[in-house]
C-alpha positions as CSV (number, residue, x, y, z in Angstrom):
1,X,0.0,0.0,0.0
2,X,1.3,3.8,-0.9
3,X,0.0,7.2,-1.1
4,X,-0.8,8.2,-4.8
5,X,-2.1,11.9,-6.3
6,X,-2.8,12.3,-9.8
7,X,-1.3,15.9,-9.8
8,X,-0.8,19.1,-7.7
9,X,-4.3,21.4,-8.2
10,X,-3.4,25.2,-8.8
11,X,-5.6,27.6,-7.2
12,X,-5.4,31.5,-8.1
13,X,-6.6,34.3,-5.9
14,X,-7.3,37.6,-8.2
15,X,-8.2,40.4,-5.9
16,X,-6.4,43.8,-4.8
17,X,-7.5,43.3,-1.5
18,X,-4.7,41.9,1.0
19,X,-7.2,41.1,3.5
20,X,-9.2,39.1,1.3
21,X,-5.8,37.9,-0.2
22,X,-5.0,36.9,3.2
23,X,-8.0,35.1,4.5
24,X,-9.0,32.8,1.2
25,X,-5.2,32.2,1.4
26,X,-5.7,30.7,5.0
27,X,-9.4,28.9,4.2
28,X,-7.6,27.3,0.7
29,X,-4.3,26.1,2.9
30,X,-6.5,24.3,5.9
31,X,-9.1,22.9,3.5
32,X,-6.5,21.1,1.4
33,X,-5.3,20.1,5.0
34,X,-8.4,19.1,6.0
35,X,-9.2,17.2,2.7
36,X,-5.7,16.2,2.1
37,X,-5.7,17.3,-1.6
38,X,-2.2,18.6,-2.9
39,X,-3.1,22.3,-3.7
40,X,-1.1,25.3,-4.9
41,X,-2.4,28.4,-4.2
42,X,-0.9,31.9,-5.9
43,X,-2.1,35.4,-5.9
44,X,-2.6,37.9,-8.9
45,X,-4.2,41.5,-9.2
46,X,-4.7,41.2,-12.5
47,X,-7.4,39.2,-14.7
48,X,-5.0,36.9,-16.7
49,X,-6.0,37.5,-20.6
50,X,-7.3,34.5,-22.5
51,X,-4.9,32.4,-23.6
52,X,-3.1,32.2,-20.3
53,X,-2.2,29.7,-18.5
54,X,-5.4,28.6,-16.8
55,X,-5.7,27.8,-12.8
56,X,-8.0,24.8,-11.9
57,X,-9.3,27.2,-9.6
58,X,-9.6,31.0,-10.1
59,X,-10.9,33.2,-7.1
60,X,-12.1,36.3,-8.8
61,X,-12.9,39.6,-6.8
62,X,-15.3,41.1,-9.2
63,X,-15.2,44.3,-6.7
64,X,-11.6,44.9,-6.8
65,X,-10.3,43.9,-10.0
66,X,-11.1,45.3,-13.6
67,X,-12.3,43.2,-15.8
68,X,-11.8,42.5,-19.7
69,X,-14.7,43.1,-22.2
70,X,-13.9,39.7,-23.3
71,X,-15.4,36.4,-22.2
72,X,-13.7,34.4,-20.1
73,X,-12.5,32.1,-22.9
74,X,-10.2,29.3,-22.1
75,X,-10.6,30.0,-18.4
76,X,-13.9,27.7,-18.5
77,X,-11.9,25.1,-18.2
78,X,-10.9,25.6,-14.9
79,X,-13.3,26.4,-11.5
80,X,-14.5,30.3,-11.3
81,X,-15.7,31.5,-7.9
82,X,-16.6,34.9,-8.4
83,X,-16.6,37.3,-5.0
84,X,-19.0,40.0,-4.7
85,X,-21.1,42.5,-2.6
86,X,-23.0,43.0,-5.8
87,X,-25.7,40.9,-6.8
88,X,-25.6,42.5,-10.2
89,X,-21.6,41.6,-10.9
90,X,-22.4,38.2,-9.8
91,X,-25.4,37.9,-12.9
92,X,-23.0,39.9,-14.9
93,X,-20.7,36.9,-14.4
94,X,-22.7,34.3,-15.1
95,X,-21.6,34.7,-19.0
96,X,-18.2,33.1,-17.8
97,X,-20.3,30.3,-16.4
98,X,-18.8,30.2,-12.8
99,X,-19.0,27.1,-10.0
100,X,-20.1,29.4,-7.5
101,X,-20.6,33.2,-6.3
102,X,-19.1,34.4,-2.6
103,X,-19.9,37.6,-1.1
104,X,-16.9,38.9,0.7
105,X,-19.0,38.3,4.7
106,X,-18.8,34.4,4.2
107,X,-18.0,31.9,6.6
108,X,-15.8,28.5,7.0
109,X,-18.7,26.6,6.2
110,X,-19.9,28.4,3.1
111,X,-16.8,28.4,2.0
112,X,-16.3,24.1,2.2
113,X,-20.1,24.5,-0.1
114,X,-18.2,26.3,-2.4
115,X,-15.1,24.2,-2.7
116,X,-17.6,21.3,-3.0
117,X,-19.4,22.5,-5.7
118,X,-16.2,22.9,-7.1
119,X,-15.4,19.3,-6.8
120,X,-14.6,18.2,-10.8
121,X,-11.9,20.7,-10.9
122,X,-9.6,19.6,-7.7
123,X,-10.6,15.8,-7.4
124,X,-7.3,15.1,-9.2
125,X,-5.2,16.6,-6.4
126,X,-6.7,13.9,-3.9
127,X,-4.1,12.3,-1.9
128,X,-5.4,8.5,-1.6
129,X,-4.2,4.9,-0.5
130,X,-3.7,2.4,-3.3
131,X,-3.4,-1.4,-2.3
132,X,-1.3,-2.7,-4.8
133,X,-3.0,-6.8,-3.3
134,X,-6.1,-6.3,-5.3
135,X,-6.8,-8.0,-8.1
136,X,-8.3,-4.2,-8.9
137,X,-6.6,-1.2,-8.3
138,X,-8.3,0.1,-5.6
139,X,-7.9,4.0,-4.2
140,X,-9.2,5.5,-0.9
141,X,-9.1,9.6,-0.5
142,X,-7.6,10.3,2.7
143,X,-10.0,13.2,3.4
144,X,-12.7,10.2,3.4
145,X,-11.5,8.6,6.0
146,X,-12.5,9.9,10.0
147,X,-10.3,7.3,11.8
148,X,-8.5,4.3,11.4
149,X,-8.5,0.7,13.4
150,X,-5.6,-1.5,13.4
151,X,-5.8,-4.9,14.8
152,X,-3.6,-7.8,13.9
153,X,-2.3,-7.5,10.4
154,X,-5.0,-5.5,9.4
155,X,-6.2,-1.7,8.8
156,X,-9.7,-1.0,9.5
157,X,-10.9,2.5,7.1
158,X,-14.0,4.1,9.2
159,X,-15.5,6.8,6.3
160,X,-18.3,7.3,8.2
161,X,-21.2,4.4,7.8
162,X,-18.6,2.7,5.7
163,X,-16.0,0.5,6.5
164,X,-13.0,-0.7,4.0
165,X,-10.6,-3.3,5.4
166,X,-7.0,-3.8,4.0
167,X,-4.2,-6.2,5.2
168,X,-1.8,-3.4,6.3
169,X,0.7,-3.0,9.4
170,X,-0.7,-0.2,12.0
171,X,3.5,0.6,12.0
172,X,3.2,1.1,8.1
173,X,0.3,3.2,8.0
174,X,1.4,5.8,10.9
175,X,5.1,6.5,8.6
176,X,1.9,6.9,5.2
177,X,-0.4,8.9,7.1
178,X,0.2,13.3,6.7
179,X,0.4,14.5,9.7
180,X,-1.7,17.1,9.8
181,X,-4.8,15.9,9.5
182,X,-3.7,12.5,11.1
183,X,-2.6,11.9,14.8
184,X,-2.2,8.2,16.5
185,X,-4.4,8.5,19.3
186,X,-3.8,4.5,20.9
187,X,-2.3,1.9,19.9
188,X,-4.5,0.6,17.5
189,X,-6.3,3.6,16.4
190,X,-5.5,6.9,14.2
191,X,-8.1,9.9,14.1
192,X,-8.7,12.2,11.2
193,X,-8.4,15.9,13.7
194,X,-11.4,17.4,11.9
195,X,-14.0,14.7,12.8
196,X,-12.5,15.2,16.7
197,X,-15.2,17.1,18.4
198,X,-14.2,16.6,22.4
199,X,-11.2,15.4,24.4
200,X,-10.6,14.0,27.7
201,X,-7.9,11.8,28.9
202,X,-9.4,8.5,28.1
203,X,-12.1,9.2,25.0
204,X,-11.9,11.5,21.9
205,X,-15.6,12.3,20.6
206,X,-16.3,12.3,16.9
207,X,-18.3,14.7,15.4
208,X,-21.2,11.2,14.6
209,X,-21.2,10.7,17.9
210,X,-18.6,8.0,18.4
211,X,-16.0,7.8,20.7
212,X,-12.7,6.7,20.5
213,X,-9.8,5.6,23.1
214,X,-7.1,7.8,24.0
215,X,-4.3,5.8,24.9
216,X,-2.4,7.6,28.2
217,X,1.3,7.6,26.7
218,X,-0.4,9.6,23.5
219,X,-2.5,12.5,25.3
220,X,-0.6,15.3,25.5
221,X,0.9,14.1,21.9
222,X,-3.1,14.4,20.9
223,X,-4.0,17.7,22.9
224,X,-1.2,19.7,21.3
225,X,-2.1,18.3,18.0
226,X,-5.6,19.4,18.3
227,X,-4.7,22.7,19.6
228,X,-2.6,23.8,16.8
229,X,-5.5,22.2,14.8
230,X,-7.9,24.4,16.0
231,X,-5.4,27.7,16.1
């Protein structure tokens, strides 16, 4: 078993505004995190002419930047979220034929709706697991999976209600798994930090619900995990 990627997604950020700059810079960086997809992300004040060299995702800041007569062109290739206190630029827009529309007041959670609706243009940059002792190739995203349970020679993947099993050394998997998102939390189990809802020094609560042992050699390992997590 290895870790795979089918390429590194570029993500562009057109906007005069630092602050805005700044923040989508920050939201783009902890969602790849979070979702463990190999992202780029750059930053331009300019609206690239057609022809350019085309970012899977373009960020557009329809309020700070001027824009070309032109259509969008070659750019539809790529994901457009366009960023607007205007309703009107936003429709204006919709000749480019954009993913999604942000206004500049949005939130962590609108902004994982967006980069969902986005999906098509950054599922290539997915960091998965490939068991090479299938008969099939067989790939699981990391950002899938909420924790893992190793017992004898094998891995248990929980994704929620569904559970893949793979014949894979728990020793093995903690050198594969990135590190953030992933923290060993006991000896047989591995947690995904963004399904980690509650701490105390025996349980870890998931965000379903579940709870999960925290092995006493591997608290204060997990606590400063999930505090530079959550910072």
């Amino acid at each position: 078993m290895g870790l795979v990627c089918a390429k590194t997604v570029r993500s562009e950020i057109c906007t005069a505004s630092e602050d805005l700059a700044a923040r989508l810079k920050t939201l783009l960086e902890r969602w790849a995190l979070n979702e463990c997809v190999r992202l780029s992300v750059e930053r331009t004040e300019s609206f690239l002419p057609a022809g350019s060299r085309s970012p899977e995702l373009l960020f557009l800041d329809m309020d700070s930047v001027e824009l070309p007569e032109q259509g969008r062109s070659e750019r539809e290739k790529g994901g457009l979220v366009v960023i607007s206190r205007d309703a009107g630029r936003a429709i204006h827009s919709y000749r480019w034929h954009p993913s999604a529309f942000l206004k500049p007041d949005f939130d962590e959670r609108r902004f994982s709706e967006v980069m969902s609706a986005c999906e098509k243009h950054w599922q290539a940059g997915r960091i998965c697991l490939e068991s090479p002792y299938l008969r099939r190739a067989f790939r699981l995203p990391l950002g899938r999976i909420r924790y893992v349970e190793a017992s004898a020679h094998y891995c248990m993947f929980h994704q929620g209600k569904q559970l893949v099993r793979f014949r894979f050394a728990a020793g093995e998997l903690e050198e594969l798994l990135p590190k953030p998102p992933f923290v060993r939390c006991h000896r047989s189990y591995f947690v995904h930090m963004g399904a980690v809802t509650g701490m105390t020094y025996t349980t870890l609560t998931l965000r379903d619900g579940a709870g999960l042992p925290l092995g006493r050699t591997y608290v204060r390992s997990v606590r400063e995990a999930l505090d530079d997590w959550k910072a």
